[in-house]
C-alpha positions in Angstrom: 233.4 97.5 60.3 229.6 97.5 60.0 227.8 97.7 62.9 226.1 94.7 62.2 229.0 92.2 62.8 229.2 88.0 62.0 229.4 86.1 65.0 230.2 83.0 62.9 233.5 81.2 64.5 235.9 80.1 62.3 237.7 76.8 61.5 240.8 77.1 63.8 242.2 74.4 66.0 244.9 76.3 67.3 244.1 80.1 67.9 247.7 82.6 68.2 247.5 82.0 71.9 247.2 78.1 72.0 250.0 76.1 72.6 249.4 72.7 69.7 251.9 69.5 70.7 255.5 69.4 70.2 255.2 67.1 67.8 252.5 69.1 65.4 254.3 72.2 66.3 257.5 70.7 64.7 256.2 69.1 61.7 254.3 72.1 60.5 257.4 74.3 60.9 259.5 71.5 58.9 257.0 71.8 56.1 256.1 75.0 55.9 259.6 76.0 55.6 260.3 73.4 52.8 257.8 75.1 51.0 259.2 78.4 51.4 262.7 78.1 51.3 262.5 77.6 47.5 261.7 81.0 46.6 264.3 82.8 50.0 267.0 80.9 48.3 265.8 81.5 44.3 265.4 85.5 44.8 268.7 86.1 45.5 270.2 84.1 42.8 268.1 85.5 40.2 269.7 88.8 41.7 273.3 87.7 41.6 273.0 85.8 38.0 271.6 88.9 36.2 273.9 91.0 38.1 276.9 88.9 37.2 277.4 88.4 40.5 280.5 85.8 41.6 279.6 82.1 43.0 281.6 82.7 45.8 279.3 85.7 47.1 275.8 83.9 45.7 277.3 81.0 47.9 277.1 83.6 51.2 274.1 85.5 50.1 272.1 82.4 49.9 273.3 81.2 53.6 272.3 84.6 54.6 269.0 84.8 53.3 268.0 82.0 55.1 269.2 82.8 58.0 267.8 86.2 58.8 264.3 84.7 57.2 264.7 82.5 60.1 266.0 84.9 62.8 263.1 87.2 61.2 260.4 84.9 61.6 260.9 84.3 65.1 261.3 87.5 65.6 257.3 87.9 64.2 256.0 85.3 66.1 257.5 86.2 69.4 257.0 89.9 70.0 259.9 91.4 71.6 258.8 95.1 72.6 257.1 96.3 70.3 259.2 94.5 67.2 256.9 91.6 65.8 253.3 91.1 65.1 252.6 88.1 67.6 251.7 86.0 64.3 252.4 83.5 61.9 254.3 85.9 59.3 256.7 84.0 57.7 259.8 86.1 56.4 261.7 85.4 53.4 263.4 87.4 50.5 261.5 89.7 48.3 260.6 90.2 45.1 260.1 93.9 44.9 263.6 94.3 45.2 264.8 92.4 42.5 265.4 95.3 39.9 266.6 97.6 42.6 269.5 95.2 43.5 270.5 93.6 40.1 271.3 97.7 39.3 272.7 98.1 42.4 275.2 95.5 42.0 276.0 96.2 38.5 277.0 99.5 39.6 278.8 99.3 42.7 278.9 95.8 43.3 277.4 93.8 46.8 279.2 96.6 49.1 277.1 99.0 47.4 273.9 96.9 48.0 274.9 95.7 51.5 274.9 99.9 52.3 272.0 100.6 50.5 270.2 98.3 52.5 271.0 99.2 56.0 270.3 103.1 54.7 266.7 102.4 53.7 265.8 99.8 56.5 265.5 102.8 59.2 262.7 104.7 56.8 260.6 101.2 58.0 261.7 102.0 61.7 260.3 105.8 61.2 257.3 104.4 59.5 256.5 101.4 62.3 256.5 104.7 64.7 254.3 106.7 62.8 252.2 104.5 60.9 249.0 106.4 62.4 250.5 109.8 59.9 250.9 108.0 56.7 247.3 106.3 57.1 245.5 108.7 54.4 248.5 108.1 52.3 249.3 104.4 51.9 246.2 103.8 50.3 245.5 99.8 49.6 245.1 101.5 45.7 248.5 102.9 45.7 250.2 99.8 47.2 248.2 97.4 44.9 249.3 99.7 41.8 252.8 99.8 43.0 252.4 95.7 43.2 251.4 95.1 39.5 254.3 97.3 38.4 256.8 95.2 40.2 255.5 92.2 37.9 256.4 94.7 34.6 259.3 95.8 36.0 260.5 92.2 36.9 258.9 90.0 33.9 261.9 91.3 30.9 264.9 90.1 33.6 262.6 86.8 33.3 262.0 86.4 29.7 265.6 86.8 29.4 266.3 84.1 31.7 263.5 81.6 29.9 264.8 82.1 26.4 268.7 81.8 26.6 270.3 78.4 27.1 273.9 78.2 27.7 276.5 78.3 25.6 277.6 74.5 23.9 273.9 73.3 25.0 270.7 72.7 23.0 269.3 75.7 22.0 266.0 74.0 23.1 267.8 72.9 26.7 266.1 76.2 28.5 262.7 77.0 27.0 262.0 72.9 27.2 262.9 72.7 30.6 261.1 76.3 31.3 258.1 75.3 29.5 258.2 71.6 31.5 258.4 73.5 34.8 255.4 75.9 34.0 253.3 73.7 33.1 253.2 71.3 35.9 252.7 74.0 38.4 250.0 75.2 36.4 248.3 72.0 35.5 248.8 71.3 39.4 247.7 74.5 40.6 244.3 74.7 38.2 243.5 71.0 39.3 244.6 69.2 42.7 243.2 69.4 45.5 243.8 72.1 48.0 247.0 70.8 50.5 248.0 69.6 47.0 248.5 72.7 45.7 250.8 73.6 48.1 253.3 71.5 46.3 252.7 72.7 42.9 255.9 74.7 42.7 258.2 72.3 44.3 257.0 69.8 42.0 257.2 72.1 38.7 260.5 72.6 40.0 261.3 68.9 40.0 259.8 67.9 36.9 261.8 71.1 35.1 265.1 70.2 36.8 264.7 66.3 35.6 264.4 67.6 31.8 267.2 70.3 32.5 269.8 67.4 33.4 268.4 65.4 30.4 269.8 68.4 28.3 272.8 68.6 30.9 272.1 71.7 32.0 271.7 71.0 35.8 274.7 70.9 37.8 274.5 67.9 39.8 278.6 68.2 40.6 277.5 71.6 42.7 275.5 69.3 44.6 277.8 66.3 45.1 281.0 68.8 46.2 278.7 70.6 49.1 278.8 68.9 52.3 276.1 68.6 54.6 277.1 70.7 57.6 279.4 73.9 56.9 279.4 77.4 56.3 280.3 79.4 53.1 283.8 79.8 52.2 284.1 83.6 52.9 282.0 86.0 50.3 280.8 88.1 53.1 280.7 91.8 50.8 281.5 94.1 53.3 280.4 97.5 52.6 281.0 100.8 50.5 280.9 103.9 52.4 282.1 106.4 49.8 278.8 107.5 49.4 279.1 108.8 46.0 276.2 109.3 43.1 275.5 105.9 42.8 274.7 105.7 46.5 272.6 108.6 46.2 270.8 108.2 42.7 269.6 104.9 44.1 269.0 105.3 47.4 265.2 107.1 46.4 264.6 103.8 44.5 265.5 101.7 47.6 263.7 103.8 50.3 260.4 103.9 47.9 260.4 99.9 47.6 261.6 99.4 51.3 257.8 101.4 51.9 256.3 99.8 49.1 257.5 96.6 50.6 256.1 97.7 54.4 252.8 98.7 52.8 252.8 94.6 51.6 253.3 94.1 55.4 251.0 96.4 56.4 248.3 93.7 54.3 249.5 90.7 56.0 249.8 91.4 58.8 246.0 92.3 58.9 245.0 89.4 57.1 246.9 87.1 59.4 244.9 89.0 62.1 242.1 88.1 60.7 242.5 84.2 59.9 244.0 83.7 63.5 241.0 83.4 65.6 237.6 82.1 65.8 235.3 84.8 66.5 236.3 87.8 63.9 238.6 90.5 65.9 239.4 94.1 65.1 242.3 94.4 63.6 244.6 95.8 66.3 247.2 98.5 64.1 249.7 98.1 67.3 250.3 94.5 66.0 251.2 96.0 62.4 253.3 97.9 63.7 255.8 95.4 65.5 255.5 93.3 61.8 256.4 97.0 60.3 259.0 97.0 62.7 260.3 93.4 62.4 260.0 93.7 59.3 263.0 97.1 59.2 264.7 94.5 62.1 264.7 92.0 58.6 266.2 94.2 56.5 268.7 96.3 58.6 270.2 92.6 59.2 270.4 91.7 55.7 271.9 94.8 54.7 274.6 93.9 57.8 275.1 90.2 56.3 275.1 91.7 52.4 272.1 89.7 51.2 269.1 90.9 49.8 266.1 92.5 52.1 263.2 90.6 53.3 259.5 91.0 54.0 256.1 89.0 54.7 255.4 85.9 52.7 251.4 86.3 51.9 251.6 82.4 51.8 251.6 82.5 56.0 247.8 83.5 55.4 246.7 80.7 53.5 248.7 78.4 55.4 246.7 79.3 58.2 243.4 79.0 56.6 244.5 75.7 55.1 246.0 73.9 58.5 243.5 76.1 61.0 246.7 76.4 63.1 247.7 80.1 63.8 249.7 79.3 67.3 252.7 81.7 67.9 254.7 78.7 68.4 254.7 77.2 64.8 255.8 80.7 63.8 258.9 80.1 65.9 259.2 76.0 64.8 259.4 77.5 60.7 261.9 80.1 61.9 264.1 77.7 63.4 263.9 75.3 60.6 265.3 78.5 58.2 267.9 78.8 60.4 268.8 75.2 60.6 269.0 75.1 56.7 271.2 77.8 56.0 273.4 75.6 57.8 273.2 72.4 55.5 275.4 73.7 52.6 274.0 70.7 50.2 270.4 71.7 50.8 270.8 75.2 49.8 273.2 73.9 46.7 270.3 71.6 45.5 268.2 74.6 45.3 270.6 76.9 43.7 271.7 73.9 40.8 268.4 75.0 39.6 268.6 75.8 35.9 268.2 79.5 35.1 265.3 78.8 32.7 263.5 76.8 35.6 264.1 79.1 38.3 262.7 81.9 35.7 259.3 79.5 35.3 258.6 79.2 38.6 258.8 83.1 38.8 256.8 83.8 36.0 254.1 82.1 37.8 254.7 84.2 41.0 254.5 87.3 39.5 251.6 86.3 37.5 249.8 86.0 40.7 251.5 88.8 42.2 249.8 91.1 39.4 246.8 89.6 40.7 247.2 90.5 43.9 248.0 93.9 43.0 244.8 94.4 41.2 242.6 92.5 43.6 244.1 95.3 46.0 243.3 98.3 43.6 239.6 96.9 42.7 238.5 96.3 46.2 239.9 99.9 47.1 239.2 102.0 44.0 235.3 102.3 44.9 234.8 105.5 43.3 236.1 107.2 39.8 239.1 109.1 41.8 240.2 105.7 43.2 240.4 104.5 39.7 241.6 106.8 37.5 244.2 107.1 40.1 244.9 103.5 39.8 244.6 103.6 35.7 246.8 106.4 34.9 250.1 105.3 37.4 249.8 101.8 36.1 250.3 103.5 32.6 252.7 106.1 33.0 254.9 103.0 35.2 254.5 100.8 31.6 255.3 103.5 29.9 258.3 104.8 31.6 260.2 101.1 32.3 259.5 100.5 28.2 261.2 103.9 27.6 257.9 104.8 26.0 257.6 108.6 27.7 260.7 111.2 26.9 263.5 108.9 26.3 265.4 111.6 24.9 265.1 113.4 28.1 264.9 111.1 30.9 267.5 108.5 29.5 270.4 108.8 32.6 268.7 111.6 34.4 268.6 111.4 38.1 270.7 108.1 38.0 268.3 106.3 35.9 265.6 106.8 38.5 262.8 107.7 36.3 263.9 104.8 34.1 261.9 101.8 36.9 258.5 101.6 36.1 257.3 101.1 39.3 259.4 104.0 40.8 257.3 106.5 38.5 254.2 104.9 38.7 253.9 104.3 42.2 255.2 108.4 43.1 252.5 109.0 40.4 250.1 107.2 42.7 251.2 109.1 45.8 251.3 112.2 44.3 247.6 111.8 42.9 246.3 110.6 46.8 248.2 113.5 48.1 246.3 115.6 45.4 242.9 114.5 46.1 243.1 114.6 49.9 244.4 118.3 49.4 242.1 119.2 46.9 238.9 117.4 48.3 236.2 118.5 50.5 237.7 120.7 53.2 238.1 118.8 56.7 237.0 121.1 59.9 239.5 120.2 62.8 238.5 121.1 66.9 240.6 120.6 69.2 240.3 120.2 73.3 240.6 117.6 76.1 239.0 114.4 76.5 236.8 115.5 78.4 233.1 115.4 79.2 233.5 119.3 80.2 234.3 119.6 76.6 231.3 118.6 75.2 229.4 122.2 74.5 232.2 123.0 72.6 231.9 120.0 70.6 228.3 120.5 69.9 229.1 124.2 68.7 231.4 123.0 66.2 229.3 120.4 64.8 226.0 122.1 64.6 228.2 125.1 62.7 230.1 121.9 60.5 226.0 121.2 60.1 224.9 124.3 58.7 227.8 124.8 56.5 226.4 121.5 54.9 222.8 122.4 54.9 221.8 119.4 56.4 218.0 119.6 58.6 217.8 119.6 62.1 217.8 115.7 62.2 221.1 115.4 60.9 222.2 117.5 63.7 220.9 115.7 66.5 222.9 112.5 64.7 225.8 114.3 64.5 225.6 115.4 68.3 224.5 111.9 69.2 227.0 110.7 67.6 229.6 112.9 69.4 228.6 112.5 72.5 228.7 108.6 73.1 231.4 108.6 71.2 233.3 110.7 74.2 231.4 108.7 76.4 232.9 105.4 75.0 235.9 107.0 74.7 236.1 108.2 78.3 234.4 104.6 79.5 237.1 103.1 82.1 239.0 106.3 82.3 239.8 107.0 86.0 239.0 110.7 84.8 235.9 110.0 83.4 233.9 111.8 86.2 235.7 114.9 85.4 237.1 115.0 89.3 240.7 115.8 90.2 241.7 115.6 86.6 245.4 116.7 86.2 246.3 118.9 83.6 249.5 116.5 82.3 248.2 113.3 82.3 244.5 114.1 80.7 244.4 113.1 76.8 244.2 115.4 74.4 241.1 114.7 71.8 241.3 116.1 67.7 237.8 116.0 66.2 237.8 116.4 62.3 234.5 116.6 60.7 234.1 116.5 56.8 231.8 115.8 54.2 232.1 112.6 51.8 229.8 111.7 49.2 227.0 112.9 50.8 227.3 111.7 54.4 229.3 112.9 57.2 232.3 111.6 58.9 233.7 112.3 61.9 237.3 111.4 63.0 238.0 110.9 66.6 241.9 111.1 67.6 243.3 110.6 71.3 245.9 109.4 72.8 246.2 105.4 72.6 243.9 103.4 75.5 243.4 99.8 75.7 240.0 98.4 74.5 239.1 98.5 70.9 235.6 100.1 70.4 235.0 97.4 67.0 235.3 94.5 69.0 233.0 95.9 71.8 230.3 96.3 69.5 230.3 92.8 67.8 229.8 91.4 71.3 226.9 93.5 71.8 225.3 91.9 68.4 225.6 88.6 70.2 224.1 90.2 73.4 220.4 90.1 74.3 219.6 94.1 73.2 216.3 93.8 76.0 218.9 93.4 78.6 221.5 96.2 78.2 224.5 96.5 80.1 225.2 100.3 81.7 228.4 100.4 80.5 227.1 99.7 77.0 224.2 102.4 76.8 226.9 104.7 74.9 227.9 102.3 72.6 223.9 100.8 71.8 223.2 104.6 71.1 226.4 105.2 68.7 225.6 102.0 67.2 222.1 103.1 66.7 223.0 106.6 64.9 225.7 105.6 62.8 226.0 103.5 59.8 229.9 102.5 60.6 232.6 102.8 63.0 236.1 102.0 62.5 238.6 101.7 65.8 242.0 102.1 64.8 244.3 101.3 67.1 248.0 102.2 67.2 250.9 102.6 70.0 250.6 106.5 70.3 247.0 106.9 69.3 243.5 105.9 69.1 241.2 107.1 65.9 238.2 105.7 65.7 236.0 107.2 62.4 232.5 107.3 62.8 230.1 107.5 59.3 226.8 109.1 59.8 224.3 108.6 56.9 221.3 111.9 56.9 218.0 109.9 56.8 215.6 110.2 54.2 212.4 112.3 55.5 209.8 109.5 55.4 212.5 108.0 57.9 213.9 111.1 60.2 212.4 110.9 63.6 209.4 113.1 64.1 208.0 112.4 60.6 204.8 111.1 59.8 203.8 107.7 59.3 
């Protein structure tokens, strides 16, 4: 956050903690959960179709899927413990795992998948716990890398699926209706207005449907034989706990897109933070945790249910902007209105009479603008060559690995198949290149010691030695020790220990200082154990404040704010790490020189 933060309110009628009318409360749900239950219910039959997957399980996984979106999506809004984010994340099926479950089916069938599932949901558990760890790691350029690769490894199951009509029908039935599908969404999506475009794929849908049953291609007797009210005639998979190689050869896969998955999360649910409210917020990490954590909840009961995992729809974000309503309670209005629709057997049919071809436009277009996201995510992040090259070279070797491109001969069956997924090998390529660089950079020093004022002449020891390592004047110094100090001192601010009297030994919190050098200019890392006020918010109310007319309690933060160029409070269940960049001043403008 710079220190020099907007005040400008947003557009929102209806901040997360406002309570709208039943009546508008309702009819968003209802419509934001037409919009979406499109692609909860499409995903998994795009799974089950190119797995060869029966009707009879498609049938359950579909009733499934919506459900647990539903149960999920409550789940986000509401906040139980510390499972949900307190926001409008909607929850629905995911994309990434397409290619991880088609093969997972084609080898061991739905048991196989169902197991797989509930196996890699507790590696989001372990990371919703430690999320604070994994922060140097799961960099926004390794999870926007990962994200273009699930578009190549996704896009050939989609051609496929555009170009093959079925068997005794026009060869032109599927790439007409394809084409007809794709291009209304398009033509919609590049020209209406806004709230129109909203509607874009439900229409494309329409439009390619209408030309599918021209070439009798859509199965209208699916729809007329469901009934309204009902539940699946059995196809409940049960599971397969043999545990044998296929198991293992794919579990890697289905634990590295479960956290590539919870990295997407991780992105909503601090976007969502940031479109809920009218005066900007910092974004509070205990919040992405519960989505992490809701988000495990999601997929531990699909694998239970043997459907496909879920995650965050990104769509919750703009439906936010779009409406200005972020109230908890629509959250819980479009979770309902899943649930309520996995129960009307002829809704969900409707949907899954869907030609092929159509369903494989309307993806096209998805990942399309998935690949954009994924590259949005890498260019805003990659701000320097070692961002970039990073980015560049584990995009390639992913292309190059799901073509069959890179050692064929060698790699062809090895390991299960598992260097065979693009973005399997691209995205470890990604993590082992971070990993790399933060191991190979510019070495961090690390103190440790109480938080404690007592502790501050040890503090200034290490940093004026961390100083003239670096070679920086006596200036610099006296920033870094500034900095330090009112750094505690904010730290410590409403601390009933702050004074330093009858501190106890087990309850004081422990403080790690790491100090390194980056591009010129100094940061300093501040751990300690979690506390309740976030030190980013703080200082964008004292932007707003009169600065003649200082508070006491704010001296420490005016004087941090003065001396550094950017503070960052990160704020998670366990712990508190605020980062604190100092910039050395140029001599015309270090205090003491002349004018």
């Amino acid at each position: 956050m710079q220190n020099d933060a907007s005040n400008t309110q947003r557009n929102i009628r209806y901040e997360a903690d406002d309570k709208p009318p039943v009546a508008l409360t309702a009819g968003l749900g209802l419509q934001f959960a037409i919009l979406a239950i499109a692609g909860i219910v499409l995903t998994p039959a795009i799974v089950i179709r190119a797995a060869g997957g029966t009707d009879e399980y498609l049938g359950w996984a579909v009733f499934a899927a919506a459900a647990i979106s539903g149960i999920s999506t409550i789940l986000q809004a509401v906040r139980v413990g510390r499972i949900g984010s307190g926001y409008v994340l909607l929850m629905g099926t995911s994309g990434a795992f397409i290619a991880v479950c088609v093969t997972a089916i084609q080898k061991g069938g739905p048991g196989l998948l169902a197991t797989l599932v509930i196996a890699s949901s507790f590696f989001q558990f372990l990371l919703a716990a430690k999320l604070s760890i994994f922060r140097r790691l799961l960099t926004p350029t390794v999870a926007g890398t990962v994200v273009m690769l699930i578009a190549v490894t996704v896009m050939p199951l989609v051609f496929d699926m555009v170009t093959v009509s079925p068997e005794g029908k026009s060869s032109w039935s599927a790439p007409a209706s394809a084409l007809v599908a794709i291009g209304v969404i398009i033509v919609i999506a590049l020209t209406a207005t806004r709230s129109m475009r909203l509607w874009a794929p439900v229409i494309g849908i329409a439009a390619g449907s209408m030309v599918a049953a021209m070439f009798g291609i859509y199965d209208t007797g699916q729809v007329a034989d469901a009934s309204w009210i009902g539940l699946p005639d059995g196809g409940w998979p049960g599971y397969d706990l043999g545990f044998g190689g296929d198991f293992w050869s794919l579990l890697p896969a289905f634990v590295f897109v479960t956290l590539i998955g919870a990295v997407e999360t991780i992105g909503d649910s601090v976007a969502i933070q940031r479109v809920s409210w009218r005066r900007p917020r910092a974004v509070d990490y205990r919040s992405v945790q519960g989505a992490v954590a809701a988000d495990g909840t999601g997929n531990l009961l699909s694998g239970i249910a043997g459907t496909m995992p879920n995650t965050t729809y990104s769509t919750s974000i703009s439906i936010t902007e779009l409406t200005g309503v972020a109230a908890r309670r629509v959250g819980v209005a479009i979770g309902i209105s899943f649930v309520v629709m996995a129960f009307l057997p002829k809704v969900l049919a409707l949907v899954l009479a869907i030609p092929d071809a159509v369903v494989a436009a309307y993806v096209t277009v998805l990942l399309a603008l998935l690949f954009v996201v994924g590259m949005r995510m890498v260019v805003e992040d990659a701000n320097d060559y070692r961002r970039s090259l990073i980015a560049g070279v584990s995009f390639w070797i992913g292309v190059g690995f799901q073509g069959g491109e890179i050692f064929p001969e060698y790699l062809e069956g090895f390991a299960g198949g598992f260097f065979e997924n693009g973005m399997t090998t691209g995205g470890l390529t990604a993590i082992a290149l971070t990993l790399f660089t933060e191991l190979t950079g510019s070495r961090r020093k690390r103190f440790r010691s109480q938080l404690s004022v007592s502790e501050l002449p040890r503090i200034r020891e290490f940093l004026k030695d961390f100083s003239n390592r670096n070679r920086w004047d006596d200036a610099m110094a006296h920033r870094l020790d500034a900095v330090a100090e009112e750094t505690l001192l904010t730290l410590l601010d409403g601390d009933e220990f702050a004074d330093g009297v009858d501190e106890d030994e087990d309850v004081r919190r422990s403080l790690r200082l790491t100090a390194s050098k980056q591009d010129g200019h100094a940061v300093l890392e501040f751990v300690a154990a979690a506390n309740e006020e976030n030190l980013e918010d703080r200082l964008s109310v004292l932007a707003s404040q009169n600065p003649g007319l200082p508070l006491e309690r704010d001296i420490s933060l005016r004087m941090l704010q003065h001396h550094a160029s950017e503070v960052f409070h990160q704020q998670y269940h366990d712990l508190d790490v605020v980062t604190v960049h100092i910039t050395p001043l140029e001599p015309a403008t270090a205090p003491g020189a002349a004018d």
